[in-house]
C-alpha atoms as a printed R data frame, in Angstrom:
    type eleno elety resid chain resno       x       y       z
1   ATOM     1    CA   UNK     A     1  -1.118  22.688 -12.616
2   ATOM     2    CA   UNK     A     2  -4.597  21.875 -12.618
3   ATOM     3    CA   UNK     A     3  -4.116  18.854 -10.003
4   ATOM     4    CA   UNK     A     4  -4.527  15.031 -10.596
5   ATOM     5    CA   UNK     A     5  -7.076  12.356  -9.740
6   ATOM     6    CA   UNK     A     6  -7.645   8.671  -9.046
7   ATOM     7    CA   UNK     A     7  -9.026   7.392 -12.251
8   ATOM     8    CA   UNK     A     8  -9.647   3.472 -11.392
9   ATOM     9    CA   UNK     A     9  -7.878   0.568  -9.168
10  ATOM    10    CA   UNK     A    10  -7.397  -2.871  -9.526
11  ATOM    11    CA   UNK     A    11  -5.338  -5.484  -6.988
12  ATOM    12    CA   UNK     A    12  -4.061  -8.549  -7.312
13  ATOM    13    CA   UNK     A    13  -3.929 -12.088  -4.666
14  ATOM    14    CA   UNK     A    14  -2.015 -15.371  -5.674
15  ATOM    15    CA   UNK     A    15  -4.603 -18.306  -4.663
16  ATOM    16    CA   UNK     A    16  -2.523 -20.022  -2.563
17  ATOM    17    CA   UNK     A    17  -3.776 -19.108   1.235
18  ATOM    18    CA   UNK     A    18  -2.413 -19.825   4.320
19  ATOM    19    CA   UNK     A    19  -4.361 -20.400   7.447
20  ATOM    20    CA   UNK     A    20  -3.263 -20.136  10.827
21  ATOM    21    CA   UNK     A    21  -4.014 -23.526  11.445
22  ATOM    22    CA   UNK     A    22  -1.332 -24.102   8.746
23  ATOM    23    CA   UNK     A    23   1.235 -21.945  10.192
24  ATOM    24    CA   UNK     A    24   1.173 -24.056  13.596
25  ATOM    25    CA   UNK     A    25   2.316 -27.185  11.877
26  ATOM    26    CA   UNK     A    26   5.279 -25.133  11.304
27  ATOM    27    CA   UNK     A    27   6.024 -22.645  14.251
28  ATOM    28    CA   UNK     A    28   5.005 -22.756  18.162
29  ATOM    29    CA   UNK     A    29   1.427 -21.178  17.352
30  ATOM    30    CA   UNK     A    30  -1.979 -21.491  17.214
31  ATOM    31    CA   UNK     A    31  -5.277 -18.905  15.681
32  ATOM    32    CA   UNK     A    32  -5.997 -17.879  18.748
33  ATOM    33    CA   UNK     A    33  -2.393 -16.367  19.930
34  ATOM    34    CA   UNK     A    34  -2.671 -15.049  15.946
35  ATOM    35    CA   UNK     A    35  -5.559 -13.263  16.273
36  ATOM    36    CA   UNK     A    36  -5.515 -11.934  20.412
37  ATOM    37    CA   UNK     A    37  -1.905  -9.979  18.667
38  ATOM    38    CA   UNK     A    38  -2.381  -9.250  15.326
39  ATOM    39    CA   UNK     A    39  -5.842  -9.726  13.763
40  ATOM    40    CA   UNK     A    40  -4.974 -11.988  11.416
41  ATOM    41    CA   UNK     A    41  -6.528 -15.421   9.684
42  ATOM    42    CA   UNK     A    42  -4.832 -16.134   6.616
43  ATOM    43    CA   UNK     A    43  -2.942 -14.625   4.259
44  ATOM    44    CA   UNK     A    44  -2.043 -15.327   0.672
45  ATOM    45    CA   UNK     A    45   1.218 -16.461  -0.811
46  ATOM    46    CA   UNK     A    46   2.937 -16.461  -4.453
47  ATOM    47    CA   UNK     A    47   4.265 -19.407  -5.825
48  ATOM    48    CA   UNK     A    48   7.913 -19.301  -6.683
49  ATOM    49    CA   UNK     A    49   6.752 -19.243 -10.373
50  ATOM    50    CA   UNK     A    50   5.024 -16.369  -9.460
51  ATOM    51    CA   UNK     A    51   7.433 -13.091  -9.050
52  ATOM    52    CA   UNK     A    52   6.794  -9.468  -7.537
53  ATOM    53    CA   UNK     A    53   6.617  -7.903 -11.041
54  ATOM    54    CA   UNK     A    54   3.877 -10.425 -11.757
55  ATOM    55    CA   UNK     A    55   1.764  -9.912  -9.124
56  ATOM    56    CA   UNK     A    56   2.270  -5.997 -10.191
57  ATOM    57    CA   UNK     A    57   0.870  -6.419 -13.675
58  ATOM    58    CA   UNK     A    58  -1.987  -8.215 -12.979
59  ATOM    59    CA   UNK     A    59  -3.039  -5.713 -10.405
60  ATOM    60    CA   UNK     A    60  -1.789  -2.745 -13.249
61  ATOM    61    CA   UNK     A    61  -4.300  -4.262 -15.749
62  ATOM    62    CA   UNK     A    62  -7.274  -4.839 -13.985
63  ATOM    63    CA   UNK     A    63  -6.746  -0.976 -12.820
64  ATOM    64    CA   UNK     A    64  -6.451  -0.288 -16.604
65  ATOM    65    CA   UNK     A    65  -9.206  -2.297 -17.854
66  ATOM    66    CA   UNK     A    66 -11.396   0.107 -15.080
67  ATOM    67    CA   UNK     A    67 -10.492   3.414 -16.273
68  ATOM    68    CA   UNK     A    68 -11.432   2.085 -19.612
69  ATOM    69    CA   UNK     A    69  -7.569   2.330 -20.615
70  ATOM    70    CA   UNK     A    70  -4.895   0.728 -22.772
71  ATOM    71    CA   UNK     A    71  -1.079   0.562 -22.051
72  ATOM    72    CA   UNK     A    72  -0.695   2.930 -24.989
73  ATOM    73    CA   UNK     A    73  -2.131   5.870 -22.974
74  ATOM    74    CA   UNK     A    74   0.320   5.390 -19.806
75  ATOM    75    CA   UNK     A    75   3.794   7.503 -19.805
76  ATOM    76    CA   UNK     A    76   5.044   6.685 -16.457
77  ATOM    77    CA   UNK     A    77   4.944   3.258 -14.131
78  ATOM    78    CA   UNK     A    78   6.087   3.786 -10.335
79  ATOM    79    CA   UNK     A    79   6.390   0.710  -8.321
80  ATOM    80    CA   UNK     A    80   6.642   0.693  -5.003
81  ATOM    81    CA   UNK     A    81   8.140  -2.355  -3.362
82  ATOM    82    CA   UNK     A    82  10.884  -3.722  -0.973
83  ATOM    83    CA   UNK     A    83  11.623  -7.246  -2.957
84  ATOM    84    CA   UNK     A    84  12.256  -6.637  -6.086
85  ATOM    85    CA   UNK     A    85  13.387  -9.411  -7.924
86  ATOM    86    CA   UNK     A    86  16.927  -7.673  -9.251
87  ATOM    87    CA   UNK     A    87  18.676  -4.392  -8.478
88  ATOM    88    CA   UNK     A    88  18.475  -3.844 -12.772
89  ATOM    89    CA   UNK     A    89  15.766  -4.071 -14.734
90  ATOM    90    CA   UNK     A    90  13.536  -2.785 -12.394
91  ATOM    91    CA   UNK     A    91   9.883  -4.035 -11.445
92  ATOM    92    CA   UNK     A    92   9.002  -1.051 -13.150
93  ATOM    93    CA   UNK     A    93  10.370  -2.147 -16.538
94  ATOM    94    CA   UNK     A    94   9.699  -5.547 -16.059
95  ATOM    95    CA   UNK     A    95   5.723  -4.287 -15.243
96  ATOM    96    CA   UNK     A    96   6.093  -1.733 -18.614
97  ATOM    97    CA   UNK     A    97   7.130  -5.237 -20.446
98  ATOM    98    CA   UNK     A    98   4.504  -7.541 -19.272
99  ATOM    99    CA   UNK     A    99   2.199  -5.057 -20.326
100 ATOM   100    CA   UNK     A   100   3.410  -3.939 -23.025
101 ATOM   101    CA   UNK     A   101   3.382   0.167 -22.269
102 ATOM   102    CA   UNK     A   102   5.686   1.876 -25.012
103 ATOM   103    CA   UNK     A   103   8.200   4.108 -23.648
104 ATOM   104    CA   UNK     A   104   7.070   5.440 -20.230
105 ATOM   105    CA   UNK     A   105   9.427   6.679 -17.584
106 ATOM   106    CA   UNK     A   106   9.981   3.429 -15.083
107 ATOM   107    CA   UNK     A   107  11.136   3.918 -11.619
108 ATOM   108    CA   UNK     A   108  10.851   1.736  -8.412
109 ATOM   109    CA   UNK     A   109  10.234   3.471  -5.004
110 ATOM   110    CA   UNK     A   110  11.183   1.782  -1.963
111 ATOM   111    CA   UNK     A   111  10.179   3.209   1.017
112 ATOM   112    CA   UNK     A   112   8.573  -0.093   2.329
113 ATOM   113    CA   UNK     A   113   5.192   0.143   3.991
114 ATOM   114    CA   UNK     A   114   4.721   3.824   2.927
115 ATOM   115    CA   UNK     A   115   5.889   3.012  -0.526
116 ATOM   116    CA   UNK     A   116   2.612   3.168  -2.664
117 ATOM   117    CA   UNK     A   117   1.734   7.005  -0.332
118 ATOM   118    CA   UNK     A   118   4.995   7.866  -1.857
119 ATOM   119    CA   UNK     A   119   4.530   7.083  -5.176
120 ATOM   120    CA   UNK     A   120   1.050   8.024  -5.131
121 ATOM   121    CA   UNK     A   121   2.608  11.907  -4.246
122 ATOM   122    CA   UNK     A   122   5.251  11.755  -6.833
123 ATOM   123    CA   UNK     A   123   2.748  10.820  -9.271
124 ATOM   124    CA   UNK     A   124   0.290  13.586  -8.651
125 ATOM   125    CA   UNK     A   125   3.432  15.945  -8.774
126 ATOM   126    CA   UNK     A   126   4.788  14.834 -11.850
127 ATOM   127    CA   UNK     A   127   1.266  14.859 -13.405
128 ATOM   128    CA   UNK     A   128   0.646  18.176 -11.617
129 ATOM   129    CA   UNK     A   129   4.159  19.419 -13.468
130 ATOM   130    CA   UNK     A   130   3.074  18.472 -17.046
131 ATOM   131    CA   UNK     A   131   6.019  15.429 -16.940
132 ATOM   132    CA   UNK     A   132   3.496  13.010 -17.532
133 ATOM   133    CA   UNK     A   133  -0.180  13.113 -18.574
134 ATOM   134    CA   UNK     A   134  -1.491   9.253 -17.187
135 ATOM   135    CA   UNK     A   135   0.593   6.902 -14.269
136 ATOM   136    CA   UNK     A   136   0.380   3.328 -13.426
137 ATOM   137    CA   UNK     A   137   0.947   3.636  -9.637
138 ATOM   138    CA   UNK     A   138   1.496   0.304  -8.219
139 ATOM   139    CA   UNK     A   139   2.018  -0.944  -4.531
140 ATOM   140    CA   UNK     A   140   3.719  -5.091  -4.473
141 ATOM   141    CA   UNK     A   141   5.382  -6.633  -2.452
142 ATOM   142    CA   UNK     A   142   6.157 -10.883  -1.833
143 ATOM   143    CA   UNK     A   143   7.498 -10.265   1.854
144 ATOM   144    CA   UNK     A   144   7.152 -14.539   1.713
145 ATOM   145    CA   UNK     A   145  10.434 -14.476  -0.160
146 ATOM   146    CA   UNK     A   146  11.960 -12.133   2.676
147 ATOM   147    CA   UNK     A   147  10.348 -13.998   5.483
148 ATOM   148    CA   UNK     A   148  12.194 -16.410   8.228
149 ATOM   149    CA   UNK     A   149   9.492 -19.435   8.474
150 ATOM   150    CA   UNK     A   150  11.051 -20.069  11.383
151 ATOM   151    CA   UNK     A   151  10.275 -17.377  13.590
152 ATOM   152    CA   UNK     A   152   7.018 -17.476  14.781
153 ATOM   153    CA   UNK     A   153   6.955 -13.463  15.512
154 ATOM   154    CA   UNK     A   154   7.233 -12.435  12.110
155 ATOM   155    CA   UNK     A   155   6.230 -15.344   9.767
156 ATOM   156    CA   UNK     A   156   2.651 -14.795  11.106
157 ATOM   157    CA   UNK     A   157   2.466 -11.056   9.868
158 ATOM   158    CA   UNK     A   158   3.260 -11.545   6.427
159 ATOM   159    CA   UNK     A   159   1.335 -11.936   2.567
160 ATOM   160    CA   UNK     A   160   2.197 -11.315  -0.615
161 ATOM   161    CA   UNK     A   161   0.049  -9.115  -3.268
162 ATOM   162    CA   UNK     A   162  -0.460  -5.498  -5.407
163 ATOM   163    CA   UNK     A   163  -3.192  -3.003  -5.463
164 ATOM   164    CA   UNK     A   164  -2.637  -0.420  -8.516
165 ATOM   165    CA   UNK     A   165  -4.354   2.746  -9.407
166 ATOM   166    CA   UNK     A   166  -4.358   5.031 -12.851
167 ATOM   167    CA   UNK     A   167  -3.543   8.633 -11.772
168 ATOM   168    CA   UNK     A   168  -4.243  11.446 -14.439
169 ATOM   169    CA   UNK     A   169  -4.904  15.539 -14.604
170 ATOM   170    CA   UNK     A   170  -8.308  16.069 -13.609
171 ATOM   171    CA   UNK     A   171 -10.404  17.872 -15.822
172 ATOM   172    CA   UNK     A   172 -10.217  22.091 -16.130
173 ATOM   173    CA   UNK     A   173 -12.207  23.843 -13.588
174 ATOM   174    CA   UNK     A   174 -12.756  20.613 -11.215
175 ATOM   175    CA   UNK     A   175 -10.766  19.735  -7.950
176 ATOM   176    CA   UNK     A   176  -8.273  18.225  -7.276
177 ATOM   177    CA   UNK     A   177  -9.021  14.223  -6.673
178 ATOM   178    CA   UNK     A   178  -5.508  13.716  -4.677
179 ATOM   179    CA   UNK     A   179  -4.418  16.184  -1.727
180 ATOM   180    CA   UNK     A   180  -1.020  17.602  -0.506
181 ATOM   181    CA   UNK     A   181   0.995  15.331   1.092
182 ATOM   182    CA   UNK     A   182   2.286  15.065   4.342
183 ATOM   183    CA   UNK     A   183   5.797  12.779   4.359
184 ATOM   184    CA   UNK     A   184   8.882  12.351   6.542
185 ATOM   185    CA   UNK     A   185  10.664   9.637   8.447
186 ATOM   186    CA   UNK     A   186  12.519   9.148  11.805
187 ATOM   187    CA   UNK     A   187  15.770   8.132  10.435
188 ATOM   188    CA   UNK     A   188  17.678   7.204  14.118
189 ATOM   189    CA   UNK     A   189  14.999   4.599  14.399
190 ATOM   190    CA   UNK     A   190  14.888   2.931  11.357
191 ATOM   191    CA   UNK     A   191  16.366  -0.125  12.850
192 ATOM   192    CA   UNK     A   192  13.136  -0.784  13.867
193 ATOM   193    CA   UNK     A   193  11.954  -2.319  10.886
194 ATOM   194    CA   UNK     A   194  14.230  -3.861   8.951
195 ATOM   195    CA   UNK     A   195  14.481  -6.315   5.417
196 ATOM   196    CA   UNK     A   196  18.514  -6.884   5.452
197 ATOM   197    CA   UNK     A   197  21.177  -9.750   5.493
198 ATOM   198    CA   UNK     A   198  21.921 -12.461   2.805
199 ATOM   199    CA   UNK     A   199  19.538 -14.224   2.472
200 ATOM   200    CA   UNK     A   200  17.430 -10.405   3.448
201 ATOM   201    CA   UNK     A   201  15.153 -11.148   5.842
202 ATOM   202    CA   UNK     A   202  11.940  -9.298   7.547
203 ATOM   203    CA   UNK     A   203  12.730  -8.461  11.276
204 ATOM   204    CA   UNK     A   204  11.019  -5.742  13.247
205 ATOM   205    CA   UNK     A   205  11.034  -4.293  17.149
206 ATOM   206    CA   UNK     A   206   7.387  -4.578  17.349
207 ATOM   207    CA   UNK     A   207   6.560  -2.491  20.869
208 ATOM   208    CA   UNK     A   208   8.968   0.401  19.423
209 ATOM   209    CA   UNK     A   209   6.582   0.328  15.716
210 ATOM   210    CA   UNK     A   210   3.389  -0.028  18.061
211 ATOM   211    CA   UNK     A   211   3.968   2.962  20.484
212 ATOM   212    CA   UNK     A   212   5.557   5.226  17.474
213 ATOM   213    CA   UNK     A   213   2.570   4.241  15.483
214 ATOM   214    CA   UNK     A   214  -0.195   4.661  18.011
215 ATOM   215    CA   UNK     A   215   1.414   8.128  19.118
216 ATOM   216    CA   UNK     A   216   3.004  10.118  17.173
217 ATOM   217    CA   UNK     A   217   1.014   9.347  13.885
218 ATOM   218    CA   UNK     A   218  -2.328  10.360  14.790
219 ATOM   219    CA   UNK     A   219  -1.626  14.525  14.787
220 ATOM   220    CA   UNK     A   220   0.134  13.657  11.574
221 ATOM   221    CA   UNK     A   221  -2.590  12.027   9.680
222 ATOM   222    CA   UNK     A   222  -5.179  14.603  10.721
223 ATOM   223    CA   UNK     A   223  -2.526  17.715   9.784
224 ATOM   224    CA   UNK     A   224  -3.172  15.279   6.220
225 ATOM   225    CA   UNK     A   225  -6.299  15.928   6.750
226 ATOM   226    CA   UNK     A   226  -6.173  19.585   6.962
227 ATOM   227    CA   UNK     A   227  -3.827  20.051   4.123
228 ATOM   228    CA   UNK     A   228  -6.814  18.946   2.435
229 ATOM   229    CA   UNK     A   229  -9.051  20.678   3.593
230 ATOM   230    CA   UNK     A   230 -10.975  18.357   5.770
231 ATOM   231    CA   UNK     A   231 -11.354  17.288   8.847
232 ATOM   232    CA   UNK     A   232 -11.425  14.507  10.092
233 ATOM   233    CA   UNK     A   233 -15.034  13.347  10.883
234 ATOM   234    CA   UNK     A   234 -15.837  14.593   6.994
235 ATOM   235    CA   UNK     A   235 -13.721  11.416   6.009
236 ATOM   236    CA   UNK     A   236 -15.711   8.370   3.882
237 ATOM   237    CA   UNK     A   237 -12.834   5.800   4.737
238 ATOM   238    CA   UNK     A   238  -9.887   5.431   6.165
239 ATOM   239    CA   UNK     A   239  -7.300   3.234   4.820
240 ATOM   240    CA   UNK     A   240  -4.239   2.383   7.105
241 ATOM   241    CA   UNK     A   241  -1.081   0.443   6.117
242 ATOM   242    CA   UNK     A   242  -2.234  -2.893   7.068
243 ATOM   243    CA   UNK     A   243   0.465  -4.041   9.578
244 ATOM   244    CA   UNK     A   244  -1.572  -5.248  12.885
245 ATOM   245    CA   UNK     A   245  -5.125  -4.900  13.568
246 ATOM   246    CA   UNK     A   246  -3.920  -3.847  17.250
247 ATOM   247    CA   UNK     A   247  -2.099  -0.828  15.632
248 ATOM   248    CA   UNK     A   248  -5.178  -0.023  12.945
249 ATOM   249    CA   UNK     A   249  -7.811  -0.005  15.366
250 ATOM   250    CA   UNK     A   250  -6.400   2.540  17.997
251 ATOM   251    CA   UNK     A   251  -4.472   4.841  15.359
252 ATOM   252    CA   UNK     A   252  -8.080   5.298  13.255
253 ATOM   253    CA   UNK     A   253  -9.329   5.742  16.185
254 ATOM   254    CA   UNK     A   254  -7.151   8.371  17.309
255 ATOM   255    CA   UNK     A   255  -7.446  10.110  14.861
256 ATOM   256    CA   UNK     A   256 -11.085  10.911  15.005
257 ATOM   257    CA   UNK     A   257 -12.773   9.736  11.651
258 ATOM   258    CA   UNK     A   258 -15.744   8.761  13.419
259 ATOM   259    CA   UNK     A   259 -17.948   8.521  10.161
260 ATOM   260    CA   UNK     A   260 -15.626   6.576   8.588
261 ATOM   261    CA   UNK     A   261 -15.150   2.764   7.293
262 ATOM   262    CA   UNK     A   262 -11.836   1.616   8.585
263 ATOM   263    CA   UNK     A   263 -10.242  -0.919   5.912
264 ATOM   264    CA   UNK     A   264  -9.339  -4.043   7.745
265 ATOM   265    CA   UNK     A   265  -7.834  -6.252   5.016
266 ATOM   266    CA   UNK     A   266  -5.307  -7.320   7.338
267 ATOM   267    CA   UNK     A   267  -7.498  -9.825   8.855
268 ATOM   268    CA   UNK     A   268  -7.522 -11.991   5.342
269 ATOM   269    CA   UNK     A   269  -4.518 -10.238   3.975
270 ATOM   270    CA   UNK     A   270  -1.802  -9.648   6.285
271 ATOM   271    CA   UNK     A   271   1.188  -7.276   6.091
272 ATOM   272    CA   UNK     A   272   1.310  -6.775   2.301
273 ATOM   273    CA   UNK     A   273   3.718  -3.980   2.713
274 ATOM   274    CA   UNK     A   274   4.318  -1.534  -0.403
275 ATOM   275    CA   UNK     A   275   0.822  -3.765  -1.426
276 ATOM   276    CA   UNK     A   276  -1.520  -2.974   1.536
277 ATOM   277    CA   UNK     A   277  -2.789   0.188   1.103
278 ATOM   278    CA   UNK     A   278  -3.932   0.258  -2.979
279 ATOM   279    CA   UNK     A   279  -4.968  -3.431  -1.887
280 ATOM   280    CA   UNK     A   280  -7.223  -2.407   0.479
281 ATOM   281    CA   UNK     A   281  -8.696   0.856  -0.938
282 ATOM   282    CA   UNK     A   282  -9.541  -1.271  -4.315
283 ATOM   283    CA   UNK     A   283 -11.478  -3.945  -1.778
284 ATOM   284    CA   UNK     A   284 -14.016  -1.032  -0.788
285 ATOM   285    CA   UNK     A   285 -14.128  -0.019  -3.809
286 ATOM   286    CA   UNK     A   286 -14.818  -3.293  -5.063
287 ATOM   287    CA   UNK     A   287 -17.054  -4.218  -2.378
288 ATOM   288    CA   UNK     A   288 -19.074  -0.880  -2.878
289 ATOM   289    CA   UNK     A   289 -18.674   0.533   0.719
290 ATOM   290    CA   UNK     A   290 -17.453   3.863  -0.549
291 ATOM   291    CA   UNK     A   291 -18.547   5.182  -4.062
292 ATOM   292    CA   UNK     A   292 -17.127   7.913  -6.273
293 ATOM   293    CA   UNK     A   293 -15.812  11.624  -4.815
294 ATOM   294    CA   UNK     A   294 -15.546  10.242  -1.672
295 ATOM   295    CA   UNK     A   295 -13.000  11.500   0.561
296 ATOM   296    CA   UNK     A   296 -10.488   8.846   1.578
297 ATOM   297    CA   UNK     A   297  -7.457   8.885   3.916
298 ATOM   298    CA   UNK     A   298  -4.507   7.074   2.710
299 ATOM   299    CA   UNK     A   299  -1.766   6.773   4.976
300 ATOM   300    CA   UNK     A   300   1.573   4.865   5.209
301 ATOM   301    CA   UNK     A   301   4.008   4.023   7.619
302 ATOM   302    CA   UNK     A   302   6.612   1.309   8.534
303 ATOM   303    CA   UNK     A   303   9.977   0.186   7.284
304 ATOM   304    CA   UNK     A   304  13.077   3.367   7.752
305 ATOM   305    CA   UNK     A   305  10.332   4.832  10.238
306 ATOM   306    CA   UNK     A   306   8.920   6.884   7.452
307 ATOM   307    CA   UNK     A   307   5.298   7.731   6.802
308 ATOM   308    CA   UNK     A   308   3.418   9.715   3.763
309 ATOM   309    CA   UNK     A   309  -0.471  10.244   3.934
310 ATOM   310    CA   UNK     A   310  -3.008  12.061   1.462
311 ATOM   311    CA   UNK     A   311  -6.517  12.495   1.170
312 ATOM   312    CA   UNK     A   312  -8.329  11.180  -2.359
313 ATOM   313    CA   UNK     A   313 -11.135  11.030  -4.144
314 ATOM   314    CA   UNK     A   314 -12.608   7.733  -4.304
315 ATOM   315    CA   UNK     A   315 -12.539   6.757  -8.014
């Protein structure tokens, strides 16, 4: 009961990128309508060779090469995505495969946006619990297989990717290196964002996500905050599902982490989904703009209207 930490992240982009400019030869659009809505330039997209598990082990093991791992020391893969590739095996097993992990627990978690929040809690309970001693916590999603090329108001959001991180019990006598969390949803307004239909395709009532988004999650990501301990102008970073730069911007903002970097991967990225969060956070880490023990804000939100934020420990 000793609490769990962040040991080391890794993510994962297919090469192929798409430019705005290259979206108007499809759609009515140009960069400039892009970026006045949504912040975005480009955004990468898998092949059809290249599946969701995939893109989920090659973010896993660069996470694992990091914290100086091997598969043989991970007993439990979580995966949090929206597009899996079958309902049976799971990415999860198909991730444990690829990689070769011998006998772990293997479970997907689909709660969308705020998938990898989610599965970033249940993997510092279960560690917390004594059920497992090291996780492979993976966010990926290919929302380009899910995506209508046709419409012009969702087809510019999307990308496909997977950020990863190794979660394990922290040492005796140290704290804790990921906080409470703070979870729920607003299940009457799940409607609002939606993958569903056959073919399943990505739809969303965008003013309904940006006012719920802008309003009511600001109190909620600085009660994450305090669950940790914090507040909010203590924060190193600030990492935001990456759905919109116009919904970023004003929710960190709200929230009050003046001191903080604000993780704008959506700009080159897109709307990753499950991916965006663990692909962002292992960008600054990457990039060096936050460094070890610092305190990071993670915080999800999106598809069923349901939302999960913690505080970390930068790795």
């Amino acid at each position: 009961m000793n609490g769990s930490r962040i040991a080391a992240v890794g993510h994962y982009q297919p090469a192929k990128v798409l430019t705005n400019e290259d979206l108007a030869e499809l759609v009515d659009t140009n960069d400039e309508w892009i970026r006045s809505r949504v912040g975005i330039r480009t955004r990468h997209i898998a092949g059809p060779d290249e599946p969701v598990d995939e893109l989920a082990a090659h973010a896993a093991a660069k996470a694992l090469a990091a914290a100086g791992l091997t598969p043989q020391d991970i007993d439990l893969v979580l995966v949090a995505t929206s597009t899996a590739v079958n309902r049976s095996p799971n990415m999860a097993a198909r991730v444990a495969a690829r990689l070769g992990i011998p006998g772990p627990a293997a479970m997907d978690v689909n709660v969308v946006c705020a998938g990898f929040t989610h599965a970033l809690a249940t993997a510092d309970h279960t560690v917390r619990a004594g059920a497992a001693t090291r996780a492979l916590v993976i966010g990926a999603d290919k929302m380009s297989e899910v995506t209508d090329w046709t419409d012009r108001t969702t087809c510019v959001l999307v990308g496909d990717g997977a950020g990863a991180a190794v979660v394990e019990a922290c040492p005796v006598g140290t704290e804790p290196g990921i906080g409470p969390v703070l979870w729920g949803s607003v299940p009457e307004m799940g409607h609002a964002v939606r993958i569903e239909g056959q073919p399943a395709r990505f739809a969303q009532e965008g003013q309904s996500v940006y006012r719920w988004a802008t309003t009511r999650l600001p109190p909620l990501a600085r009660e994450a905050c305090e669950r940790a301990g914090l507040v909010p102008e203590e924060l190193a970073a600030v990492v935001l599902h990456q759905a919109n730069l116009r919904i970023i911007e004003p929710l960190a903002a709200k929230i009050g982490a003046v001191n903080a970097v604000v993780a704008r991967d959506v700009t080159e990225s897109g709307n990753t989904s499950a991916a965006s969060i663990p692909l962002a956070f292992s960008k600054l880490v990457e990039q060096g703009a936050i460094t070890s023990g610092d305190p990071v804000l993670l915080f999800g939100f999106g598809g069923n209207l349901s939302y999960a934020g913690q505080v970390v420990r930068c790795p």
